[in-house]
DOVEXZA-994319 format. One record per atom (N, C-alpha, C, CB): residue in one letter; x, y, z. Coordinates in steps of 0.001 Angstrom, whole numbers, padded with zeros to 6 digits, always signed. Atoms other than C-alpha are relative to their C-alpha. Glycine has a CB too. Layout:
AXYZ/...
// end
This chain:
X-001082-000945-000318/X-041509+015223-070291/X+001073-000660+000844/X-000553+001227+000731/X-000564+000224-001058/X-040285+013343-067647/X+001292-001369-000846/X-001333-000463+001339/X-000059+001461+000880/X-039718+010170-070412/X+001557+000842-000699/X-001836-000511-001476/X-000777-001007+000651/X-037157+013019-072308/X+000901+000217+000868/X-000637+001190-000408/X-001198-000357-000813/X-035228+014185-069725/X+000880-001529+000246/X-000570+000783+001579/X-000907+001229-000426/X-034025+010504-068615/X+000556-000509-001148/X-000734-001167+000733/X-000707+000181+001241/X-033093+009712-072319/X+000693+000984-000128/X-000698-000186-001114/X-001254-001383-000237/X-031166+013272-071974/X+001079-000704+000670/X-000507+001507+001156/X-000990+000637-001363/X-029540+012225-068937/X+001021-001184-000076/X-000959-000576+001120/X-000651+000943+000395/X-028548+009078-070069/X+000324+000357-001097/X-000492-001071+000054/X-000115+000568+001286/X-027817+009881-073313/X+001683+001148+000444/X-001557+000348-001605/X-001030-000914-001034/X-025194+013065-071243/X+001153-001410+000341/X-001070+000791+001863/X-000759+001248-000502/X-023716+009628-069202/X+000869-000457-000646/X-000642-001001+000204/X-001017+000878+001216/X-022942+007528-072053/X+001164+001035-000477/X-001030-000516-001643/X-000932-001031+000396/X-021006+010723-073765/X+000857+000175+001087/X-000628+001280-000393/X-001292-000482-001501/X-019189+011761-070545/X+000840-001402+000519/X-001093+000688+001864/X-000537+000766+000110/X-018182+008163-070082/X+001033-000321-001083/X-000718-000536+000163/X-000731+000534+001161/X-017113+007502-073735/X+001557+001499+000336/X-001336+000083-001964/X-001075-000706-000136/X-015173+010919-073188/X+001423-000223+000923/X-000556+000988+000304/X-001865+000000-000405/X-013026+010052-070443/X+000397-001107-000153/X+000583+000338+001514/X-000900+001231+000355/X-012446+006546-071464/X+001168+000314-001177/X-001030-001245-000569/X-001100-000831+000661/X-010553+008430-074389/X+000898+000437+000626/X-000333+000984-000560/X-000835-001068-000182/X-009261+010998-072636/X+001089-000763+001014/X-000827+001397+000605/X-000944+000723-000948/X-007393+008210-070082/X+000633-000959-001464/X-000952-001047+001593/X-000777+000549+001018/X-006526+006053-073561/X+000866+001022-000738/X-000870-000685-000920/X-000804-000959+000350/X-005182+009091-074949/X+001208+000348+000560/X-000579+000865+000010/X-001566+000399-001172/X-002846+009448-071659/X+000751-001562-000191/X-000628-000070+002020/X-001041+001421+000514/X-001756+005743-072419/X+000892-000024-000788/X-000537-001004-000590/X-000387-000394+001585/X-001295+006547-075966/X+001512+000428+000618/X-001135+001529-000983/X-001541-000622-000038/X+001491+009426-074846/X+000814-000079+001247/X-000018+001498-000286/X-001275+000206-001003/X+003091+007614-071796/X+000721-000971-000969/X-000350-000732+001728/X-000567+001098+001205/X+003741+004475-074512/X+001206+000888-000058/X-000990-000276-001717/X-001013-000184+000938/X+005231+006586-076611/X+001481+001086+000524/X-000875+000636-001299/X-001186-000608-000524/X+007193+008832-074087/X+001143-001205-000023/X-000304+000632+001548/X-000441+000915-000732/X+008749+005531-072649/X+000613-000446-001353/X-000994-000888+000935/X+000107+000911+001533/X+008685+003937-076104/X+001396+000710-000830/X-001891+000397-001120/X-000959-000813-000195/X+011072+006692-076958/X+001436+000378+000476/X-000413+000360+000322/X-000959+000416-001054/X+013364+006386-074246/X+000762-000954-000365/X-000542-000393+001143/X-001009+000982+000126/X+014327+003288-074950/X+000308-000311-001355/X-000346-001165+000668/X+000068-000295+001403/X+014321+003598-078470/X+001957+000570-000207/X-001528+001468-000326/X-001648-000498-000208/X+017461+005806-077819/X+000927-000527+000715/X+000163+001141+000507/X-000640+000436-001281/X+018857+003912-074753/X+000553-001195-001694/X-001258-000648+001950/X-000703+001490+001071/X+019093+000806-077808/X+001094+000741-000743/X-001300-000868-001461/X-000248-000314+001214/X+020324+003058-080495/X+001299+000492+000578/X-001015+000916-000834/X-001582-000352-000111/X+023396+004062-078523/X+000582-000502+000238/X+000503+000653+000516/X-000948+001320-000706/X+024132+000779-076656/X+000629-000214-001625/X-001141-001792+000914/X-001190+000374+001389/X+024719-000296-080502/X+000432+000323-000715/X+000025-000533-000719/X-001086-001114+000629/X+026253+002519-081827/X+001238-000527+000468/X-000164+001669+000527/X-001114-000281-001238/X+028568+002031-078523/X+000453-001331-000820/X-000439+000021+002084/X-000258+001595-000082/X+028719-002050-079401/X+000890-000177-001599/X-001830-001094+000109/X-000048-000186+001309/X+029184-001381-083124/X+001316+000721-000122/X-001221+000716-000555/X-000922-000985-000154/X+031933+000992-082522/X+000069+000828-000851/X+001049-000352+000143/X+000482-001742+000235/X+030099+004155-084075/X+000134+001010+000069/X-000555+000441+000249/X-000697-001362-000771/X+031042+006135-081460/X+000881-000090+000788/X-000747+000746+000747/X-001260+000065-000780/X+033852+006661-079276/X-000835-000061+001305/X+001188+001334-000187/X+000837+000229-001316/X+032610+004978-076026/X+000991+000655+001197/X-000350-001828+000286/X-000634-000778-001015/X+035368+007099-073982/X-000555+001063+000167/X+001214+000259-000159/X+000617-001182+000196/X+033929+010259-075094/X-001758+000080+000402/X+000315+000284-001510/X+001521+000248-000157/X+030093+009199-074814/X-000152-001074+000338/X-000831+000155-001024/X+000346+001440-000615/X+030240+005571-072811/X-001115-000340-000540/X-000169-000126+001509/X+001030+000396+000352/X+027438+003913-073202/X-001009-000858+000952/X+000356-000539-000996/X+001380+000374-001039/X+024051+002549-071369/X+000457-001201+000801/X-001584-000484-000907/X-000229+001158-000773/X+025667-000949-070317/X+001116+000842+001353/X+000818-001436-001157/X-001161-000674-001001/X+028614+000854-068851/X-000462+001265+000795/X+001335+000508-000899/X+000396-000730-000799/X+026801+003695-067317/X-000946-000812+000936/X-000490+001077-000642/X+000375+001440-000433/X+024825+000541-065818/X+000411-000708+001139/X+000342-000788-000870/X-000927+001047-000844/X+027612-001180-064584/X+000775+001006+001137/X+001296-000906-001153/X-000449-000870-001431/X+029042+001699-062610/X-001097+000685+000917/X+000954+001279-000418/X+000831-000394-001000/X+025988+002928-061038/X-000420-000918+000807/X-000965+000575-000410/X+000087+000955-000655/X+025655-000903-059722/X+001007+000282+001109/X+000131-001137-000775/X-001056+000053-001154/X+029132-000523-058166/X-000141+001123+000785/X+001457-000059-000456/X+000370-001201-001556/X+028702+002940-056432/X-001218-000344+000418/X-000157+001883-000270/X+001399+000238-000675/X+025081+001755-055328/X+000658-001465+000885/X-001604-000324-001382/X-000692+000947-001041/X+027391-001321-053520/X+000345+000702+001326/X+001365-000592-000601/X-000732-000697-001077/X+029231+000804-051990/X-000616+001091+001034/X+001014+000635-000663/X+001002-001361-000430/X+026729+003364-051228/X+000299+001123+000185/X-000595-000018+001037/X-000268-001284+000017/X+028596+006342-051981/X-000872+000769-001054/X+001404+000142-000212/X+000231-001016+000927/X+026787+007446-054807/X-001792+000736+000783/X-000023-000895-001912/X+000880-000507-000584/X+023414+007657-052567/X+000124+001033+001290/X-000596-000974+000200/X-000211-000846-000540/X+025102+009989-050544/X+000549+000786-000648/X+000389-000197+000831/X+000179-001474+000724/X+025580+012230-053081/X-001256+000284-000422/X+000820+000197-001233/X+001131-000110+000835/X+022225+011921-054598/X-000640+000348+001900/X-000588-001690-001313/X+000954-000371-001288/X+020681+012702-050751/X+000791+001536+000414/X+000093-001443+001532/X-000576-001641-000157/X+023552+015916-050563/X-001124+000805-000954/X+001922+000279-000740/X+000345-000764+001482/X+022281+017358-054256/X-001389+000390+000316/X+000077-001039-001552/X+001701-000022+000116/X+018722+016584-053316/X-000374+000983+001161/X-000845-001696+000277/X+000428-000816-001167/X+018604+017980-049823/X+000857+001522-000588/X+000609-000795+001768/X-000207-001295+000185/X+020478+021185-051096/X-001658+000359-000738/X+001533+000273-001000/X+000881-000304+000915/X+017927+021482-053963/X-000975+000464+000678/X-000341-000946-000821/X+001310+000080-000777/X+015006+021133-052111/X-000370+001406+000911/X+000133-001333+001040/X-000054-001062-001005/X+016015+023679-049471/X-000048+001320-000861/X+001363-000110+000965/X-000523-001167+000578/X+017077+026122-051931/X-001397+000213-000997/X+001658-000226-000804/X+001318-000211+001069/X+014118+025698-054415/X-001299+000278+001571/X-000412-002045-001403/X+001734-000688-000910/X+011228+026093-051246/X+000578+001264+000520/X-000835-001126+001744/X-000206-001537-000314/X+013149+029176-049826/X+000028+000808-000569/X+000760+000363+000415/X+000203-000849+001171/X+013668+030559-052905/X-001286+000485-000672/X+000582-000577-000880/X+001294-000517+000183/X+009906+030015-053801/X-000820+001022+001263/X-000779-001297-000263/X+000158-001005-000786/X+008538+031622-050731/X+000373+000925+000768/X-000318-000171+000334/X-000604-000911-000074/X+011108+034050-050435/X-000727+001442-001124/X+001393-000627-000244/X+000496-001033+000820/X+010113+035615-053529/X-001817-000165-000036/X+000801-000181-001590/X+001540-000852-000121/X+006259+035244-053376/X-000418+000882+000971/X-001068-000835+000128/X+000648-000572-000870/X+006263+036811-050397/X+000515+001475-000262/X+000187-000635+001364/X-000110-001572+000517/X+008280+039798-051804/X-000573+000381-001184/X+001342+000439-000203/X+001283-000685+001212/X+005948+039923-055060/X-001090+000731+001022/X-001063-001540-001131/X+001020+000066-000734/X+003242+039689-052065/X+000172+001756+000257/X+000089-001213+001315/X-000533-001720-000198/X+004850+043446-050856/X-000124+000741-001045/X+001502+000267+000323/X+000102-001182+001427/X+005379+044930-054334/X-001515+000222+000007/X+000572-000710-001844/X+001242-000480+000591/X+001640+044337-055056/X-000507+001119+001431/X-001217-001543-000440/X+000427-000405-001275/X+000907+045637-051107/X+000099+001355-000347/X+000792-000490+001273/X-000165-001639-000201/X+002521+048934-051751/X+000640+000117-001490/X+001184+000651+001520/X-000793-000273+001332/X+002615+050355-054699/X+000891+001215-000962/X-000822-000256-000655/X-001138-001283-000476/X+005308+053309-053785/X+001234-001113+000006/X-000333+000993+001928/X-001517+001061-000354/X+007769+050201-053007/X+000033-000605-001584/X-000259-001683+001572/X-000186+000973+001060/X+007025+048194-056649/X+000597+001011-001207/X-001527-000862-000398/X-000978-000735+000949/X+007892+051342-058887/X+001025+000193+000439/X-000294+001129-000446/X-001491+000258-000572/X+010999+051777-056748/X+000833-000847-000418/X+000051-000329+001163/X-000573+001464+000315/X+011899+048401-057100/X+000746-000035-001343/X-001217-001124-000076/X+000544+000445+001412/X+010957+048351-060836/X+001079-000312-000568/X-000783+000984-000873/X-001168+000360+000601/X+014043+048735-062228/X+001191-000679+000237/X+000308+000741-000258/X-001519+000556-001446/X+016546+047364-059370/X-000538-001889-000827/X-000707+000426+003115/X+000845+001053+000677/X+014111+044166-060562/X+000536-000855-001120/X-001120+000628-000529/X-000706-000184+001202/X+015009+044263-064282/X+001078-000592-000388/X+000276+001020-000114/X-001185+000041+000483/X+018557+044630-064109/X+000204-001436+000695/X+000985+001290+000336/X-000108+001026-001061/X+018688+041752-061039/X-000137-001317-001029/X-001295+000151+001323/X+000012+000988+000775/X+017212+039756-063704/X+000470-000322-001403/X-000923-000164+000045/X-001211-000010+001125/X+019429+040507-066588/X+001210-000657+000178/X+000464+001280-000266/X-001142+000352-000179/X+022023+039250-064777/X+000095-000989+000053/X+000506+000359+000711/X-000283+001211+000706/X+023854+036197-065224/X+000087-000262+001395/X+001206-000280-001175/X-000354-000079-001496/X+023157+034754-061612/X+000766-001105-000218/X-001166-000071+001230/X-001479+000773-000286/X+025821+031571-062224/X+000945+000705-000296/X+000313-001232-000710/X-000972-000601-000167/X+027947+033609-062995/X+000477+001097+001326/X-000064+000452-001076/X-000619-000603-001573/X+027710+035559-059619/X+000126-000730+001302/X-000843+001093+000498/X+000033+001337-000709/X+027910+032105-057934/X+001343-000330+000769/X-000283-001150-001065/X-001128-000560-000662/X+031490+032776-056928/X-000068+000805+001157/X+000611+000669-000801/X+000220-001345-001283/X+030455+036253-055052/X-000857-000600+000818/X-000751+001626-000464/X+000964+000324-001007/X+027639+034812-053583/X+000410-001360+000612/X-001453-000034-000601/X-000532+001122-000715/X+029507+031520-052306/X+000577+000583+001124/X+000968-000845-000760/X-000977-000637-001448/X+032026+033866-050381/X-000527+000296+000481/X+000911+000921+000199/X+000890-001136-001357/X+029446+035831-048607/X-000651-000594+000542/X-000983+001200-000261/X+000592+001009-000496/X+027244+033065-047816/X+000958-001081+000364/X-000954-000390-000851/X-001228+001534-000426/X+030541+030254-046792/X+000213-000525-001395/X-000796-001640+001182/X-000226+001300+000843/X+032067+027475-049050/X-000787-000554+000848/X+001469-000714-000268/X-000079+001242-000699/X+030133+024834-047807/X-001957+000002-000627/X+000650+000061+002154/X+001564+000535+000439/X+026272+023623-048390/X-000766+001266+000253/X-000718-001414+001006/X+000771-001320+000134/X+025155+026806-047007/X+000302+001074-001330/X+000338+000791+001359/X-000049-001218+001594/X+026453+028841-049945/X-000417-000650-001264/X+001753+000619-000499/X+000745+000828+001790/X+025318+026117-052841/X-001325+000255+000542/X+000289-002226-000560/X+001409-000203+000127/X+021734+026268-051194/X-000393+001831-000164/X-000705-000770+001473/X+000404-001792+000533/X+021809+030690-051289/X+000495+000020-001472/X+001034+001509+001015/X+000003-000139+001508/X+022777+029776-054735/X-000741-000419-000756/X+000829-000344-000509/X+001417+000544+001163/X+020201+027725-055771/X-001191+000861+000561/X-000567-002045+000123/X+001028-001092-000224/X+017964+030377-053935/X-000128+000873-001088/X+000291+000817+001157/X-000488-001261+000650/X+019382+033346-055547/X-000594+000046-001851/X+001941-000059+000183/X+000419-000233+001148/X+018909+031941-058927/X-001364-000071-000371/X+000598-000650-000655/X+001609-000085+000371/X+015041+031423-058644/X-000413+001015+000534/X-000936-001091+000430/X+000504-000755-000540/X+014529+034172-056631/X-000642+000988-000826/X+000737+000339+000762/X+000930-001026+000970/X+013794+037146-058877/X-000538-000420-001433/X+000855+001283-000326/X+000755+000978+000798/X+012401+034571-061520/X-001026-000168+000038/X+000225-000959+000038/X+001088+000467-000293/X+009712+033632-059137/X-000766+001278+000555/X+000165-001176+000885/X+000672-000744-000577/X+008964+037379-057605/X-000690+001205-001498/X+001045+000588+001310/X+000632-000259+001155/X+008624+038155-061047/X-001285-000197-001035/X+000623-000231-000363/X+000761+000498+000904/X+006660+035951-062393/X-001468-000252+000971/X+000776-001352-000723/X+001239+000065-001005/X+004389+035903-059238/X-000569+001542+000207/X+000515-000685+001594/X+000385-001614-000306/X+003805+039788-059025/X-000607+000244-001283/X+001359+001181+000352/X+001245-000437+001711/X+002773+039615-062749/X-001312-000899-000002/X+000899-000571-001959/X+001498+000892-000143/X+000096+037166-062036/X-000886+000771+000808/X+000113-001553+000778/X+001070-000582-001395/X-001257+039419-058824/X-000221+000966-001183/X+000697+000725+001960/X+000356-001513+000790/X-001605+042566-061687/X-001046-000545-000512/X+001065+000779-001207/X+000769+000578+000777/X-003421+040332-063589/X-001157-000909-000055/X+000581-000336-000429/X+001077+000812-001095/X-005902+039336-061199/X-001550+001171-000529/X+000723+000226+002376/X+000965-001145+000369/X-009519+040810-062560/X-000315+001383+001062/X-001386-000761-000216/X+000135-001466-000696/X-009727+044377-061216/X-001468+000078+000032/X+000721+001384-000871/X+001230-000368-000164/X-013329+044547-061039/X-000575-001146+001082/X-000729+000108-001437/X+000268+000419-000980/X-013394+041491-058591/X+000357+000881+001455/X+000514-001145-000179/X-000806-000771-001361/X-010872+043681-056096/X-001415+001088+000252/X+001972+001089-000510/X+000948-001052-000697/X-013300+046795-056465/X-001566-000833+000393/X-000270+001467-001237/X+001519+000771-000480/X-016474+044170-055602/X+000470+000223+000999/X-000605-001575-000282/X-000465+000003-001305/X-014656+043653-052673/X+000290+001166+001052/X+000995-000566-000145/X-000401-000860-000446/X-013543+046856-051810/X-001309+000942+000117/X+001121+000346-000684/X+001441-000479-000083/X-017271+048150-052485/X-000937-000711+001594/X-000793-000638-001674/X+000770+000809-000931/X-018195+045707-049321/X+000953+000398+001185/X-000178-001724-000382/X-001299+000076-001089/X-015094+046863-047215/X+000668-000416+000414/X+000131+000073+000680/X-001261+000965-000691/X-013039+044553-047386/X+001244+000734+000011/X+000346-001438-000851/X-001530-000464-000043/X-009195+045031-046228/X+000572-000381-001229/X+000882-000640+001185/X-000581+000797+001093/X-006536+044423-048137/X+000672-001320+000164/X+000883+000745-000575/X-000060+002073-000344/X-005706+041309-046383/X-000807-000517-000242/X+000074-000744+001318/X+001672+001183+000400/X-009121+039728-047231/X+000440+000292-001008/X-001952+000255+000299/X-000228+000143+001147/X-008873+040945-050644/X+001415-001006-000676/X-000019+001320-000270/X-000952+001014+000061/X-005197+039411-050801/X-000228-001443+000269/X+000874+000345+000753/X+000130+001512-000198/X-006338+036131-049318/X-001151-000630-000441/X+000088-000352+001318/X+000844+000530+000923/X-009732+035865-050955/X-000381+000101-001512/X-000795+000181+000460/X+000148-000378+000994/X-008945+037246-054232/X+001314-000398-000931/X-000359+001272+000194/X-001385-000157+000535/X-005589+037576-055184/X+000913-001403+000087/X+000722+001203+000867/X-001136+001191+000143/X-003525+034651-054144/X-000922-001369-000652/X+000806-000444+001817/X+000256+001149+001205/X-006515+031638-055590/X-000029+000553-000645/X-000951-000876-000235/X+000402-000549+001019/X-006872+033784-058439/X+002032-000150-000831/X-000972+001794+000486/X-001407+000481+000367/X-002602+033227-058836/X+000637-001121+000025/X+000701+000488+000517/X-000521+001433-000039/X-002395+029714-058158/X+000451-000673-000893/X-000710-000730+000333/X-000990+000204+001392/X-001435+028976-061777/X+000986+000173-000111/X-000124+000527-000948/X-000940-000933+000062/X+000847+031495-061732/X+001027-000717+001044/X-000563+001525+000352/X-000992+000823-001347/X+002689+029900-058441/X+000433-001010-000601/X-000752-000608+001466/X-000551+001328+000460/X+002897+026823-059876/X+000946-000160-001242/X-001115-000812-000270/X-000962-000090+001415/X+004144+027514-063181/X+001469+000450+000672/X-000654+001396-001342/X-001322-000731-000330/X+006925+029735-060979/X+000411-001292+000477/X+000077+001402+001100/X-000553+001191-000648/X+007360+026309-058855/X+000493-000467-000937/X-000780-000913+000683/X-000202+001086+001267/X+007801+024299-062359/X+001341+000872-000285/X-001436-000132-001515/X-001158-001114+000304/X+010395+027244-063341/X+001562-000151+001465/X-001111+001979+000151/X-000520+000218-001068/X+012022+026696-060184/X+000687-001397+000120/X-000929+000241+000877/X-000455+001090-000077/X+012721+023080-060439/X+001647+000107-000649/X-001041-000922-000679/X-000635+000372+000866/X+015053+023373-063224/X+001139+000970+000722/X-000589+000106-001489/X-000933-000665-000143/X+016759+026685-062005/X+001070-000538+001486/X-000669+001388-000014/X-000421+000621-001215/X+017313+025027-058485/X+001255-000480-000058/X-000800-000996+000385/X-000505+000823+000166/X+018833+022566-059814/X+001526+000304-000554/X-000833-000646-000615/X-001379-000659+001301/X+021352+024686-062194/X+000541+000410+001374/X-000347+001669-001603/X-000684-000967-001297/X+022391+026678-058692/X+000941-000801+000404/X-000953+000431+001368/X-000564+001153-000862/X+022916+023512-056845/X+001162-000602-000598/X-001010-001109+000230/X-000957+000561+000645/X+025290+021903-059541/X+001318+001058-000178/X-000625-000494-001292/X-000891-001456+000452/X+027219+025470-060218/X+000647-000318+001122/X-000713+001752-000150/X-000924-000191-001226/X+027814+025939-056515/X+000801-001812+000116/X-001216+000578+001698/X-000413+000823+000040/X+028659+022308-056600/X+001851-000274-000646/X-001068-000431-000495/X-000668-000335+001184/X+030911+022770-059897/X+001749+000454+001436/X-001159+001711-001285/X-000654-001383-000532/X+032721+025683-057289/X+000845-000543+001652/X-001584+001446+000298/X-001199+000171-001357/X+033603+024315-053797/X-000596-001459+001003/X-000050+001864+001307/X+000187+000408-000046/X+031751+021141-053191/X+001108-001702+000265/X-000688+000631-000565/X-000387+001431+000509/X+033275+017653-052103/X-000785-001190-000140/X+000880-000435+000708/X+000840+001447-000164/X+030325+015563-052137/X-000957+000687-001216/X-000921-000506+001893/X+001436-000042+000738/X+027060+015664-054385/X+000037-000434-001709/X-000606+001704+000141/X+000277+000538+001497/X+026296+015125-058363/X+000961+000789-000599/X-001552+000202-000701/X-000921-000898+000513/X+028083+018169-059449/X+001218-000302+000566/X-000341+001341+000202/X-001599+000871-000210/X+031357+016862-057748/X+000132-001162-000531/X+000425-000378+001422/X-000651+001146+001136/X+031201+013712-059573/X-000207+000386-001521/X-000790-001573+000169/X-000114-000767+001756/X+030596+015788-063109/X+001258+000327-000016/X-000944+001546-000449/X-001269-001009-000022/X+033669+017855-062302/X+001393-001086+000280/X-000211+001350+001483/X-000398+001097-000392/X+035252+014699-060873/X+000867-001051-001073/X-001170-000502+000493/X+000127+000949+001236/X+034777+012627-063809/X+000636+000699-001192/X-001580-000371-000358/X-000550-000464+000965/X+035742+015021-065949/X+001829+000276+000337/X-000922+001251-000325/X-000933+000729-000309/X+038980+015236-064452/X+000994-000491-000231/X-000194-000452+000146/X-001376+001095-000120/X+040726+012480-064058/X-000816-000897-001483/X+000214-001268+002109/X+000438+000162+001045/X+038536+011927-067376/X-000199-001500+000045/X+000777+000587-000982/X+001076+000948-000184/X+035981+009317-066376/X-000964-000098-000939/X-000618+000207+001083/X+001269-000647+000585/X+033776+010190-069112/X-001692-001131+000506/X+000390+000029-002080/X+001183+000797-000514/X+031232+007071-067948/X-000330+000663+001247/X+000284-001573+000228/X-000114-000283-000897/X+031374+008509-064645/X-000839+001837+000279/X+001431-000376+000099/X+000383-000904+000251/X+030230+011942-065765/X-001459+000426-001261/X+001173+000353-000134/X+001222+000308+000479/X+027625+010528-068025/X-001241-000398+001039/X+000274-001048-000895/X+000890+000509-001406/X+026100+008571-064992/X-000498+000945+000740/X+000756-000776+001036/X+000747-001116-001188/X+025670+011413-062604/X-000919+000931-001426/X+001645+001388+001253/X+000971-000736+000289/X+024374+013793-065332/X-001656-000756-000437/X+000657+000795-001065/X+000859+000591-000048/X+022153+010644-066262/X-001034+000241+001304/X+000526-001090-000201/X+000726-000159-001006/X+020929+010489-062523/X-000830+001268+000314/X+000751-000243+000861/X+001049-001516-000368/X+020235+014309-062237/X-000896+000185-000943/X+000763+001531+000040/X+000966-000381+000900/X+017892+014187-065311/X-000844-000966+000658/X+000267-000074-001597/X+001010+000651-000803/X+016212+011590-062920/X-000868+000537+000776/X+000441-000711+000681/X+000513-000850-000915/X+016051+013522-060086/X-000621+001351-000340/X+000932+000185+000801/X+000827-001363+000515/X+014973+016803-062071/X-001771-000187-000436/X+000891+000553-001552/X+001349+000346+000786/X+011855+014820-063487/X-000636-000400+000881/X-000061-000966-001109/X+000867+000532-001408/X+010968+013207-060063/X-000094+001357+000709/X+000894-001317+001132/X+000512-000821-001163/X+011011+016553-058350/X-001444+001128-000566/X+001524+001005+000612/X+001252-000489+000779/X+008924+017962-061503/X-001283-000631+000212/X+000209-000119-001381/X+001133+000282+000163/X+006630+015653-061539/X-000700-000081+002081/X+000085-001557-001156/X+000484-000389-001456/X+006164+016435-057192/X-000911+001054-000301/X+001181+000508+001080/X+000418-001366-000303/X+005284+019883-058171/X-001183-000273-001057/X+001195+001390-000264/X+001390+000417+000926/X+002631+018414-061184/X-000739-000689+001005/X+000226-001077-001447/X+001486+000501-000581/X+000944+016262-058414/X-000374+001138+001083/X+000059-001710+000840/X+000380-000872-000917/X+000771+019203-056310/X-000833+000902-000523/X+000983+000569+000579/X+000663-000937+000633/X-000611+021280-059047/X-001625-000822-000037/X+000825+000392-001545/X+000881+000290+000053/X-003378+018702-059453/X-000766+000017+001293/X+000132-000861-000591/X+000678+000144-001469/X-004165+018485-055871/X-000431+001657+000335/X+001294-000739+001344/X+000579-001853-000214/X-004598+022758-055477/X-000908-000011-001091/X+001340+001539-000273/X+001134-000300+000554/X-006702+022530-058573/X-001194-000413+000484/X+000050-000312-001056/X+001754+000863-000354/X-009194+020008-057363/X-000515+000933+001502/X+000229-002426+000601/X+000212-000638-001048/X-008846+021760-053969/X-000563+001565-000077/X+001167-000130+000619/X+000509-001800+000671/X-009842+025602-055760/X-001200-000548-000447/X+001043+000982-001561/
// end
C-alpha cells in the first residue's frame, strides 16, 4: 500500500512539473510573439516611411520619432512632461479609485441611500464626462488641480459602479452564516464582502488606468502648459506631426507600465487571499 502511494505521489510530481514547465513555455511562446509583433510593425513603417509609401509628414516615422525623443531627452524637457502627466495620473486614478469604492462601500451599507442614488447613478454615467471637462476645470482651477478632478471624475462612477455590483454579488448565504453568529455589518463587510470583491477592484483598477489617463490628456488638451497632452496639441499646431506621434508613442508606454503595476498588484492580493 505504502509501495502505491509513492508511485502516486511521484507519478502527481512528474505531471505537476511537466505542467508548469508548459505553462511558463507557453508564457514565452506569447511574450515572443507580443514583442515579435511590435517590431514587425515598427520595420514595416520605417520602410513604408524609407520607401516613400507614406507621407512621413502626416505619419513620421520610427527613426524620426527616435531622433526627437533623443533630443528632448538632452535637453530634459520632455521628462518633465512625462513626470507632470504621470504625477497627475496617478493622483487622479488612486483618488478616483478609493473615492468611489468607498461610496459603492455606502450604497451597499444602506440600502435606503443605493435606490435613491439608483438613478442619479445611471444618468452620471451616461454622460459624456470629457465632454464636461471644461465645467469641471472651472470649478476645480485651470491648473493641475482641475486635470487631476478630471481624471478623477472620469473613473469615478465607473469604479462605484462596477465595485457595488461586485458587493451584490457576493454569495448571500455566506452574509446570513455570518449574521446567524452575530456578526456586525462591519465584520461581515471586512470578512466577507470586500475579499470576496477583490476581482472586482482590480478589474475597476485595470478600467481605471485607461480612463485616468483619457482625463489627464483632455484636461491637458484644455488649459495645460506642460505634460504629454500639451505636446499632442502642441505638435499639432504648429504641425509637428513627428512631435505628436512621439508623445502619443510615449503615453502608450506609460499606459502599459502603469497597467502592468496594477497586474503585479493583482498577482500579489491573489497569492495574499
Amino acid at each position: 500500500m505504502s509501495h502505491k502511494n509513492t508511485i502516486t505521489n511521484t507519478s502527481f510530481s512528474k505531471e505537476h512539473i511537466n505542467f508548469i514547465k508548459n505553462h511558463k513555455k507557453r508564457k514565452k511562446e506569447i511574450r515572443i510573439t507580443q514583442i515579435s509583433l511590435l517590431v514587425v510593425f515598427f520595420a514595416l513603417w520605417e520602410i513604408a516611411a524609407k520607401a516613400n509609401l507614406i507621407d512621413t509628414f502626416l505619419t513620421s516615422s520610427p527613426s524620426q520619432m527616435w531622433y526627437l525623443f533623443i533630443k528632448l531627452a538632452k535637453d530634459g524637457s520632455i521628462f518633465n512632461h512625462i513626470a507632470i502627466s504621470s504625477f497627475e495620473t496617478v493622483v487622479g486614478f488612486i483618488t478616483g479609485t478609493l473615492l468611489g469604492t468607498l461610496i459603492a462601500i455606502l450604497l451597499w451599507w444602506s440600502d435606503f441611500i443605493s435606490k435613491v442614488l439608483d438613478p442619479y447613478m445611471v444618468v452620471l454615467n451616461a454622460l459624456p464626462k470629457t465632454a464636461l471637462a471644461p465645467i469641471i476645470i472651472l470649478w476645480a482651477g485651470a491648473g493641475i488641480t482641475g486635470i487631476i478632478v478630471t481624471a478623477m471624475t472620469v473613473s469615478l462612477v465607473v469604479t462605484i459602479l462596477g465595485v457595488y455590483g461586485g458587493f451584490k454579488e457576493v454569495d448571500e448565504d455566506k452574509i446570513k452564516m455570518l449574521k446567524t453568529f452575530g456578526a456586525t455589518k462591519l465584520q461581515i463587510l471586512d470578512k466577507v464582502i470586500i475579499p470576496a470583491s477583490i476581482p472586482t477592484i482590480i478589474n475597476a483598477l485595470k478600467i481605471n488606468v485607461g480612463l485616468s489617463w483619457v482625463g489627464v490628456i483632455v484636461g491637458e488638451f484644455l488649459v495645460s502648459q506642460a505634460g504629454i497632452g500639451y505636446l499632442i496639441v502642441y505638435g499639432g499646431q504648429v504641425f509637428k506631426l513627428d512631435l505628436v506621434m512621439t508623445s502619443v508613442l510615449i503615453l502608450a508606454v506609460l499606459a502599459a507600465l502603469m497597467y502592468q503595476g496594477v497586474a503585479y498588484l493583482e498577482k500579489k492580493l491573489i497569492k495574499y487571499k
